[in-house]
N, C-alpha and C positions, 0 to 999 in steps of 0.2 A: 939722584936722577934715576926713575923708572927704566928698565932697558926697554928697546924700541918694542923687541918681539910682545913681552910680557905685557905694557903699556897697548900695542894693538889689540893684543887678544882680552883684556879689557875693557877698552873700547868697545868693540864687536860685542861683548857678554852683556856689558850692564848701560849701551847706551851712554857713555862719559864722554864727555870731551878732555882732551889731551892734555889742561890745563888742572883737571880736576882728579889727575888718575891718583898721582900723592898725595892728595888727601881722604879721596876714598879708602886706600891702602892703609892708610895710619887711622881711618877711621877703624876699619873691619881688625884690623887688629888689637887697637882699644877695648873692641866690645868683647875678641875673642878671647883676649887676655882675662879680661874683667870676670867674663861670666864661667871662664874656668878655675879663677881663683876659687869664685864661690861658689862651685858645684863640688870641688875637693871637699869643701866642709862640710855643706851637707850631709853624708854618709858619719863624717866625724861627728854634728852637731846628734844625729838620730844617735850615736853609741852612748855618747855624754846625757841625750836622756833617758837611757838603758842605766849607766852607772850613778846615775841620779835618783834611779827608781821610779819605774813607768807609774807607781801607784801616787805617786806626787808631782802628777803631769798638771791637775791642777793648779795646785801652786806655780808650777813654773809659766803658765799660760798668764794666770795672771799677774805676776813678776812683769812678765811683755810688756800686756797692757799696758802695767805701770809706766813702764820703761820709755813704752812709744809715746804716753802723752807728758812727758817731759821732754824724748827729742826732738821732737816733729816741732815744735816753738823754739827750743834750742837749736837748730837745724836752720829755720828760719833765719832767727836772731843772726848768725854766724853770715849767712846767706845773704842777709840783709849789708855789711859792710865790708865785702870782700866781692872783686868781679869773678866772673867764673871760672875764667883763664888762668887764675892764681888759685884760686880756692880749691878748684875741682881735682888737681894732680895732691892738693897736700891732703885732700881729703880720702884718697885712696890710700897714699902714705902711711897716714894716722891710722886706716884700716892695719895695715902690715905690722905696723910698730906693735898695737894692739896684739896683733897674734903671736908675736916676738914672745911677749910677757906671757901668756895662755902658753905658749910651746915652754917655755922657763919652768912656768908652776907645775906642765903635767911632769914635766923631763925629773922634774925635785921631787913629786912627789906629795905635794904640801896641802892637804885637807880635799885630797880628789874627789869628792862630792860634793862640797863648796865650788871647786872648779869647774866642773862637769855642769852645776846649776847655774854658774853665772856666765860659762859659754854657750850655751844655750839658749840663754834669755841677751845675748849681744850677740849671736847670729840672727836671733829673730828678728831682732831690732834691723838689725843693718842693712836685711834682706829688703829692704821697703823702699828705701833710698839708691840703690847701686843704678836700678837699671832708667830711675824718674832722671835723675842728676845726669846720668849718661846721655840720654835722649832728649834733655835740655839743654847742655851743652851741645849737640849737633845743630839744635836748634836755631843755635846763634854764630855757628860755623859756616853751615851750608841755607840757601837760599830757599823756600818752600820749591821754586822751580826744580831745584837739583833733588832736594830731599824726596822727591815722586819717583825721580829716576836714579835715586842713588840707594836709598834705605833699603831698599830689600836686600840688595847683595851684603850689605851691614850687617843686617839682621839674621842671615845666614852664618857671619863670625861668631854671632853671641850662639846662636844653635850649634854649632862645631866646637866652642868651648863650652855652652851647657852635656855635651856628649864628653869633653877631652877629661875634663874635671872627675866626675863620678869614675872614668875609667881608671884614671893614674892613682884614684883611692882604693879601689878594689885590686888591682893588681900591685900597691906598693904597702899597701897595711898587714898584711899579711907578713911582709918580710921586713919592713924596714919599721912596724908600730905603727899606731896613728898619730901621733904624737908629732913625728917625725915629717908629716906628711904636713903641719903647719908651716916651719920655713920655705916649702914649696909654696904652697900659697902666699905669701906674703909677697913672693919673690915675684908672681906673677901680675898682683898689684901693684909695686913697682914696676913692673912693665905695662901696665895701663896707665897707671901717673905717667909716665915718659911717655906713651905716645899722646896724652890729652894735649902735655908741655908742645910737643913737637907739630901737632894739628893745628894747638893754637897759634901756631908760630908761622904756618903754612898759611894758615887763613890771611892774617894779616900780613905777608910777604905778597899774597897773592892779590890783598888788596880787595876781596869780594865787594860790590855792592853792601849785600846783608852784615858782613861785617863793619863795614866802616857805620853802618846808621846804630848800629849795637853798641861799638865802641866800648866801653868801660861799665856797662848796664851791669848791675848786680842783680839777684836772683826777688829778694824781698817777699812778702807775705806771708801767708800761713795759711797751715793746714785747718784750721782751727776756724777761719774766718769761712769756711763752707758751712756750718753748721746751720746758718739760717738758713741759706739758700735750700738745705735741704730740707730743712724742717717747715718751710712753706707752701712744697712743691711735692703734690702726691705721685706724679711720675719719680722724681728721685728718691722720693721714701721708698718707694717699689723699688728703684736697685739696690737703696740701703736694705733693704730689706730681703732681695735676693744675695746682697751679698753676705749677709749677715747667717740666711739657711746655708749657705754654698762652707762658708767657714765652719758652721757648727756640723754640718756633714763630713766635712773633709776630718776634721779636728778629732771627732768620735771613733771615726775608722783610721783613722793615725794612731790612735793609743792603741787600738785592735790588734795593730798591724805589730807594734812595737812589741807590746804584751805576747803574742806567739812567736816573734821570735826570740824576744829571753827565752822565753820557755823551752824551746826547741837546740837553741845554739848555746851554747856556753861560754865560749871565748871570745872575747872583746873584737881580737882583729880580726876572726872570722865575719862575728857580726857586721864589720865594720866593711868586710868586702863584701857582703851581700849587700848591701845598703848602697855601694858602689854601682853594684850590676844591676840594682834595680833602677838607681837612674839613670845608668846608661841606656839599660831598655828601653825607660818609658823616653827618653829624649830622643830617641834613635826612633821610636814610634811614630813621636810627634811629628819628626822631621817628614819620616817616607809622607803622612798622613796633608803634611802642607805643601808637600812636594805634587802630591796625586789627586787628591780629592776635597783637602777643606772648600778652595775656591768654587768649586763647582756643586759642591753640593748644598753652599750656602746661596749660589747661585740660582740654584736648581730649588730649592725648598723653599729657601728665605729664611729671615730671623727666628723666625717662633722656632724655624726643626735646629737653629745652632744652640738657642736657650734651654730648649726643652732635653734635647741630647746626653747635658750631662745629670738632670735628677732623674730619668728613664735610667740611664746605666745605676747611678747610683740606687733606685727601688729592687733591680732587676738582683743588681748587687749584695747588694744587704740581706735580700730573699737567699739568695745562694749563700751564704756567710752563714745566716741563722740553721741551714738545714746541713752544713760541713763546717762548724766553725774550725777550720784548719789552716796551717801556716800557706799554704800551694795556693788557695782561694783568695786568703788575704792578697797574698802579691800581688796576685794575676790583676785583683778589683782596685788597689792601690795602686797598680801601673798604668792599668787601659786608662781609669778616671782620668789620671794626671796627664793622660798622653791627649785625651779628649777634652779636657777643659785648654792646654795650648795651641791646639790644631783649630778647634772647630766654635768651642763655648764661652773662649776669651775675646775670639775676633769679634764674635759674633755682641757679646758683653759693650763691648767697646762702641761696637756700632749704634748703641743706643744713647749715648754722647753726643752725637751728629745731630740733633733734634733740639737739644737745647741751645740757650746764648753763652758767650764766650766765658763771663765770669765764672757759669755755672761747669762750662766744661775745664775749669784749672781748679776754681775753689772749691766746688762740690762732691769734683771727682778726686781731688787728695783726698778731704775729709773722710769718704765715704772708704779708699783702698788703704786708710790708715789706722785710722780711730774704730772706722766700724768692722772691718775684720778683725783686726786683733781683739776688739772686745769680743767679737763672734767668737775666737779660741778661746778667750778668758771664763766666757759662759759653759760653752761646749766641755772645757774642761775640767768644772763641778759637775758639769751634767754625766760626765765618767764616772766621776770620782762618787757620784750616787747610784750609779749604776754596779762599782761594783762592792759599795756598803749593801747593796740587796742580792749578792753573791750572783749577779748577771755575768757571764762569762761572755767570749767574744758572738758568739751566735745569739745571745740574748741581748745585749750591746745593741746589738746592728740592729735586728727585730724592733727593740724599742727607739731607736732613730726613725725609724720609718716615716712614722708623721712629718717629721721636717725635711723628709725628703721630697715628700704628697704634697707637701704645700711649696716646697721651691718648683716642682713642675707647675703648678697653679700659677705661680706669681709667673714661671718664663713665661705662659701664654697670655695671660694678661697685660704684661710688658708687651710682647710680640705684637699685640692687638693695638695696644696704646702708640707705638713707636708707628705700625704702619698709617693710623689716622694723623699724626703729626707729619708723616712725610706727604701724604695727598694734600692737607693742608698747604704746605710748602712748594711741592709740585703739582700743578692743578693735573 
């Protein structure tokens, strides 16, 4: 039971009623759990592709790919005969256990560059699924009525565990290895399995509406089954297609980013705390950034300046990289980016979903944030890996990105253009 004070002053915060406070509570702590288990790894996943060798980033890009268009139908499959309520706690589980073994083999020792390569390509993977599964299961918890007035302050857990995560790595790899820093996280996904258990359990005590019409509904479909949709329809080729520049930019200046700092750091756990503070940063960024301005400024501008926003920094970026190719520069362009595409160029992304029909916004939009980004890294990732066969260092890198970054500005405005004629359509 909520005590009275604490349950008021929620109330008063987020708009609740009285009957809804414990499950908002075991919501927000779900996602805070969740998304701090996997922001620990992060910082760990980036050392393991340092000990893997930045120069076989391609390879490991495309390993993903492989990876994802096996799970995302296996994922499915799974999805398809087990309800959510069961599935979703063991599926965090089976995250944990997994890390269990990865904590075993670094702690042993046993072919750490095999290890380092295949935890890297199952963080990649896994990262695709935590936060969709998350936000589907609310889906069928809370009512669309609640979920208006409830999700923000949810989505505020997952921002306090995307900051809690990258910090407890950078302040405990240092002293304790990173290695070490696995059982934490596993332990914290069991603590997300336990509260999905306990939500679900709330919901149906509580009896909602939405739930009782939900009942035992399994998850079903595929990522896979977007493919027409998308292939028929030049508006969503345009975001396949921005998303596609958006991955091969990010991906280019990831290897940049990685590449100076081997070069600069030398030891693992060090590396492993910088990679900490820099997501703490850039999460700490995002947060002030949706806190103070994204709403208003997407408000104030509209779509085209939240689309356009992040290939401007990125041009702006890559221009400054080629004339200092230095470790200070990378961060700083690898932090704002990532702190900008969550505040201002993701909402802003998403809001172009609103324009199409239903199918299009579940099956089109898996396909497109599954298959076609990760192929994006898998391309991006030879496109390094030839960058630096012609002895391109990180300032010639980034210089020769440019173009895909000139054309991801081209396509936001053209999006932006297209998305505002569909909405006068729809609103006369």
């Amino acid at each position: 039971m909520t005590r009275a004070p604490l349950r008021g002053a929620i109330e008063r915060l987020v708009d609740a009623r009285p009957h809804e406070v414990r499950g908002l509570l075991l919501a927000f702590a779900f996602f805070l759990a969740l998304l701090a288990g996997y922001s620990i790894l992060k910082p760990i996943r980036d050392e393991m592709a340092v000990v893997a060798g930045v120069r076989q980033l391609h390879w490991l890009f495309t390993a993903t790919f492989v990876a994802t268009l096996i799970a995302v139908p296996a994922f499915a499959a799974v999805a398809s005969r087990f309800p959510r309520q069961r599935f979703v706690p063991w599926l965090y589980r089976l995250c944990g256990l997994s890390l269990l073994v990865f904590f075993a083999l670094l702690l042993g020792g046993a072919a750490p560059v095999h290890v380092a390569r295949a935890f890297f390509v199952w963080v990649s993977v896994f990262n695709l699924f935590i936060t969709s599964v998350f936000w589907a299961f609310l889906a069928d918890v809370f009512t669309p009525a609640q979920g208006k007035r409830l999700f923000g302050f949810v989505a505020a857990g997952g921002t306090i565990g995307a900051m809690a995560g990258p910090l407890l790595a950078a302040t405990l790899a240092p002293v304790i290895g990173p290695a070490w820093l696995l059982p934490l996280s596993a332990l914290l996904f069991e603590g997300a399995a336990r509260a999905a258990g306990r939500l679900a359990r709330w919901s149906r005590d509580a009896g909602t509406p939405h739930e009782r019409a939900k009942g035992e509904k399994v998850l079903g479909g595929s990522a896979f089954a977007g493919f027409s949709e998308v292939a028929r329809s030049p508006y969503l080729l345009g975001i396949a297609g921005q998303t596609l520049l958006f991955a091969i930019t990010s991906t280019v200046l990831y290897a940049q980013y990685l590449g100076l700092v081997e070069g600069a750091i030398a030891d693992g756990a060090r590396r492993t705390a910088l990679f900490g503070y820099v997501e703490f940063g850039t999460n700490l960024l995002a947060l002030g950034l949706q806190l103070t301005v994204s709403g208003r400024l997407l408000a104030r501008f509209g779509i085209g300046f939240g689309l356009a926003l992040q290939p401007v920094l990125t041009i702006a970026g890559f221009l400054a990289l080629g004339v200092a190719p230095f470790l200070g520069p990378a961060v700083g362009l690898y932090g704002a980016r990532r702190s900008a595409h969550y505040a201002i160029e993701r909402p802003a992304r998403e809001t172009l979903f609103t324009t199409v029909d239903r199918a299009s916004k579940y099956k089109a939009k898996s396909f497109i944030d599954t298959v076609v980004y990760r192929g994006g890294d898998a391309v991006s990732g030879w496109l390094n890996s030839g960058f630096l066969a012609l002895g391109l260092g990180a300032g010639g890198a980034a210089l020769a990105a440019l173009p895909f970054a000139c054309a991801g500005l081209l396509l936001a405005l053209l999006l932006a253009r297209r998305h505002l004629r569909a909405t006068e359509e729809v609103v006369p």
